[in-house]
N, C-alpha and C positions, 0 to 999 in steps of 0.2 A: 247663694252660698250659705251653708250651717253657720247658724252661731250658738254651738249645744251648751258651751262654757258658760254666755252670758243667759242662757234659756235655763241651764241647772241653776244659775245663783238666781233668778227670777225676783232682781229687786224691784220694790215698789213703792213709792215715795207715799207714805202717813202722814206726813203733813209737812211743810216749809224748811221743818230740820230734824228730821227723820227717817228712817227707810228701814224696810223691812226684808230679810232675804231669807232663802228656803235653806234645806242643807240636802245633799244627794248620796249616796252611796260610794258616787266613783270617787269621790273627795277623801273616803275613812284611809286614816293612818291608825288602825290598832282601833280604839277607842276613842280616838280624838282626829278631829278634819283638816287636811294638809295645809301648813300654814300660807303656800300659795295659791292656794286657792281662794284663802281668808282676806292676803293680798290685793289678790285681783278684787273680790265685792265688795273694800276699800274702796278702790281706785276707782271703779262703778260706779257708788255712791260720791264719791266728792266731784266727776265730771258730770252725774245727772245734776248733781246742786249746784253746780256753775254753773249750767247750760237753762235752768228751770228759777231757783230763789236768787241766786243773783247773776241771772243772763244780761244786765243791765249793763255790768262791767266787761262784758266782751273778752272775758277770761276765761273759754272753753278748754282750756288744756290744762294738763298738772303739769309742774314743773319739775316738783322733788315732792317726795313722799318719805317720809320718816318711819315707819311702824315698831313700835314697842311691845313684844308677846307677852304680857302679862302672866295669862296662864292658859293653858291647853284650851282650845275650843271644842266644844262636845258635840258629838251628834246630835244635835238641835237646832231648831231656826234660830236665828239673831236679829238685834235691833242694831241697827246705824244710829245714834247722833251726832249731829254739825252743829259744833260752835264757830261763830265766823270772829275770828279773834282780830285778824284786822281787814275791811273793804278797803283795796287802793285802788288809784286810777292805773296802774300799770301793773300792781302784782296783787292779792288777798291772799290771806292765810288763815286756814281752817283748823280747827281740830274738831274728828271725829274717835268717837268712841262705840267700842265694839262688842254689847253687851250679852249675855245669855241665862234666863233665866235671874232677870236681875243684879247679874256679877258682871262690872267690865272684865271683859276676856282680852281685848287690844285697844293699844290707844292710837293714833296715827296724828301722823302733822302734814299739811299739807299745803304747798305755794304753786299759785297758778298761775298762767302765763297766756298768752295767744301767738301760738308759733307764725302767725303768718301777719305779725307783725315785728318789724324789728326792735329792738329797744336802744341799738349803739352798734357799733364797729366789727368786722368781719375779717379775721386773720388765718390763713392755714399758719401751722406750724410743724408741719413733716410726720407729725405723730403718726406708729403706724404699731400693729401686735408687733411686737419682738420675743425673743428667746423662748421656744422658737418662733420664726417664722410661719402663720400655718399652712396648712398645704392648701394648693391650688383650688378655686371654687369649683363645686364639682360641678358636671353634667347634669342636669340634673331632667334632662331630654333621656338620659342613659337609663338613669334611676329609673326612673318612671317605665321603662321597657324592660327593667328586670337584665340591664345590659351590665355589665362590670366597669366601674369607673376606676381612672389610671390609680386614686389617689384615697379613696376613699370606699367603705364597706357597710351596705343599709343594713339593720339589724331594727329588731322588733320584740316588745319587752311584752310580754303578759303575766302579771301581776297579781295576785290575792293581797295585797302588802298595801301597793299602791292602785286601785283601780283604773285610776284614769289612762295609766302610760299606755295602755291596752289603745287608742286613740292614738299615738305618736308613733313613724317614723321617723328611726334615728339613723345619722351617719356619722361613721367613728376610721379615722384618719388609719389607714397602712402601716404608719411607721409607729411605733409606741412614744409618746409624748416624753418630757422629763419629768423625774418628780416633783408633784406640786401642780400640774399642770392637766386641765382635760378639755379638750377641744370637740365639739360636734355641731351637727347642721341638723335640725329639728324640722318635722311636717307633720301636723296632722291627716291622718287617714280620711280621703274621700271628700268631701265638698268644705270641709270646716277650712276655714284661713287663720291666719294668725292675727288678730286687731291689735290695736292700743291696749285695749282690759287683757289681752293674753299676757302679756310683756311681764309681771309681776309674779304669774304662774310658772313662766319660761324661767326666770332668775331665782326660782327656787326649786328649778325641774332640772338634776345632775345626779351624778355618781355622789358616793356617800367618799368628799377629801379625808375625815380622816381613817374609815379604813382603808382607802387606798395608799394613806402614807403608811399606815401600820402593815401592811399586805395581809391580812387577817382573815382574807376568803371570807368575808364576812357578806350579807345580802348584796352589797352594792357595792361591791368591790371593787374598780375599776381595773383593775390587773387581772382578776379572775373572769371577768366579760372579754377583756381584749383577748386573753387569749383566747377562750371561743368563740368570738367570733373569725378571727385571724385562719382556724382552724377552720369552722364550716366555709369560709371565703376559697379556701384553697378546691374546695371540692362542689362547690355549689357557685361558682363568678354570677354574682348581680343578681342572686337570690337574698333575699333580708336570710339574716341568721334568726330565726325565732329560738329568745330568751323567755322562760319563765321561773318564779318563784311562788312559794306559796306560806301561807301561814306558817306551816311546820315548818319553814326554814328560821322564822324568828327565833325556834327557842336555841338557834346556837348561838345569836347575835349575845358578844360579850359587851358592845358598850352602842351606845346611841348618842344621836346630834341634837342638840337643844338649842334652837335658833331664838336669841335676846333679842336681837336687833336687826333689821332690814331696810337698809336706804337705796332707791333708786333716783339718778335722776336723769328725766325724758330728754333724749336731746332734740326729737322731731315729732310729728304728727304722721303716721301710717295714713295709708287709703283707706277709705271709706269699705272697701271690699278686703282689704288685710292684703297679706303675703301668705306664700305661701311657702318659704322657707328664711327660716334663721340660723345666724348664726352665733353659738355660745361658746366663749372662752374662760374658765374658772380658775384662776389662780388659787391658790394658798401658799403665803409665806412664813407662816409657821405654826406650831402645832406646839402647844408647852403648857405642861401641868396642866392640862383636860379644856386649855382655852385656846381657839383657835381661829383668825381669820378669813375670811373669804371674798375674794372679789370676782367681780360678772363682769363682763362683758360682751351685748347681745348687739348684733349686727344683722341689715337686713340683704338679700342676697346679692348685693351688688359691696358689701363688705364697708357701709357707710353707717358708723354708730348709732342705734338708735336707743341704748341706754346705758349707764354705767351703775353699776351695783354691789352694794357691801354688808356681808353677814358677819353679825360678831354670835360667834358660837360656844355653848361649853358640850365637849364631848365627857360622857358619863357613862357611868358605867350598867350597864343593861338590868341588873337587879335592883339598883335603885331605882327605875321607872316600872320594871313588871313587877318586884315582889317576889310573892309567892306562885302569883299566875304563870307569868313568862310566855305569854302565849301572841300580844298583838305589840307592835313596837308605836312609838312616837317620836318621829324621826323630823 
């Protein structure tokens, strides 16, 4: 199986608490490289340093990851360092920082764990998505034949904005969600699977919440994709709707999403060979004076959490990031 994600970040550990990674093109947001992708060669770097400086402790998994965006990451390679702020017998906590050209660019926290050891007690307690309910897990035998699934419509993003999305198949539910709410089932195109390092990338790979609460047709609109795709489903059943956008669509973008903060945390270990579909549910509960929350939840296809996630955002307004340019976003 491909693993082009972990092959683009191409980290490479410099010494005991260090690490070096590339930067790639499919990554650019505007000027500056998608913060999940930044993410994920985090989350890389703190499992090669469990698994390498202190494999000792038998703490190969991350548990919770914290990420703080300082400031915009730039088209350039980056250094990793690991502070190990505490070694435990049963959990450590790291921080790494995420520098470029000598400037921290992010800071990250990071507590480790070894999923396939327990630590204490084992409870269901009925939790399940609500309001809505989502729809039924698709076919995804059907997908795969280009057949029309009862419930659901694959659709396919090509990008100048985002590069990477070019690589995803996505599936976006029949019925239009409530507001606040975007439900899809994610695959990458052709051999790549979804691993552990994808997960970070996934929880920041969505519609843009607040144009879709403001309906503003703006790049990532979620209101203005449903209904095309809704539209080519009607006339093309179990063909992807191919979406694209292009640069020239940024200069109508009136405002952008500036992600502060990014907390995931893992609730499993994926297989060694990945999955090859997820699923993501994004809430926002509300949007006030240009701040606005966002929560994740990524499930793997048999609909068993495999993490929970939260963005605190300021939406702003689009001339205060381009200027006078107006030409590439930093979303």
């Amino acid at each position: 199986m491909e693993n082009i994600l972990e092959d683009q970040i191409n980290l490479k550990q410099t010494s005991s608490h260090a690490y070096s990674i590339s930067h790639h093109n499919d990554w650019t947001v505007g000027y500056t490289l998608h913060g999940g992708v930044i993410a994920s060669a985090i989350y890389l770097a703190a499992v090669t340093h469990l698994s390498t400086t202190l494999a000792a402790q038998d703490q190969p998994d991350v548990y919770t990851l914290h990420l703080e965006f300082v400031r915009a990451c730039e088209v350039s390679d980056s250094v990793i360092t690991v502070a190990d702020l505490k070694v435990g017998a049963t959990t450590s906590t790291l921080q790494l920082q995420l520098s470029q050209k000598n400037r921290v660019k992010v800071v990250a926290l990071v507590t480790s764990t070894n999923f396939d050891k327990p630590v204490g007690p084992t409870a269901a307690t009925g939790w399940s998505l609500r309001n809505p309910d989502p729809a039924p897990i698709p076919d995804f035998d059907k997908i795969q034949a280009h057949a029309p699934d009862e419930h659901w419509i694959p659709a396919h993003l090509t990008s100048e904005v985002v590069p990477f999305s070019r690589r995803i198949l996505f599936l976006k539910p029949r019925d239009r969600p409530p507001v606040g709410v975007n439900d899809a089932w994610n695959s990458f195109i052709g051999d790549e699977r979804i691993r552990n390092s994808y997960l970070p990338l996934m929880a920041d790979s969505f519609p843009s919440m607040s144009d879709t609460l403001l309906r503003n047709g703006g790049l990532f609109d979620a209101n203005k994709s449903f209904d095309r795709i809704k539209e080519w489903a009607e006339e093309h059943p179990g063909v992807p709707c191919e979406l694209y956008n292009s640069r020239r669509d940024v200069l109508r973008a009136t405002i952008f999403n500036n992600t502060i903060t990014l907390d995931i945390e893992f609730k499993r270990r994926l297989p060694q060979e990945g999955v090859q579909w997820t699923f993501t549910r994004v809430t926002t509960r509300l949007l006030d004076a240009g701040r606005m929350d966002v929560d994740i939840v990524i499930c793997d296809p048999k609909m068993d959490i495999l993490c929970l996630a939260r963005q605190a955002i300021l939406v702003l307004e689009a001339k205060r990031k381009f200027g006078a340019r107006k030409v590439k976003p930093a979303l």
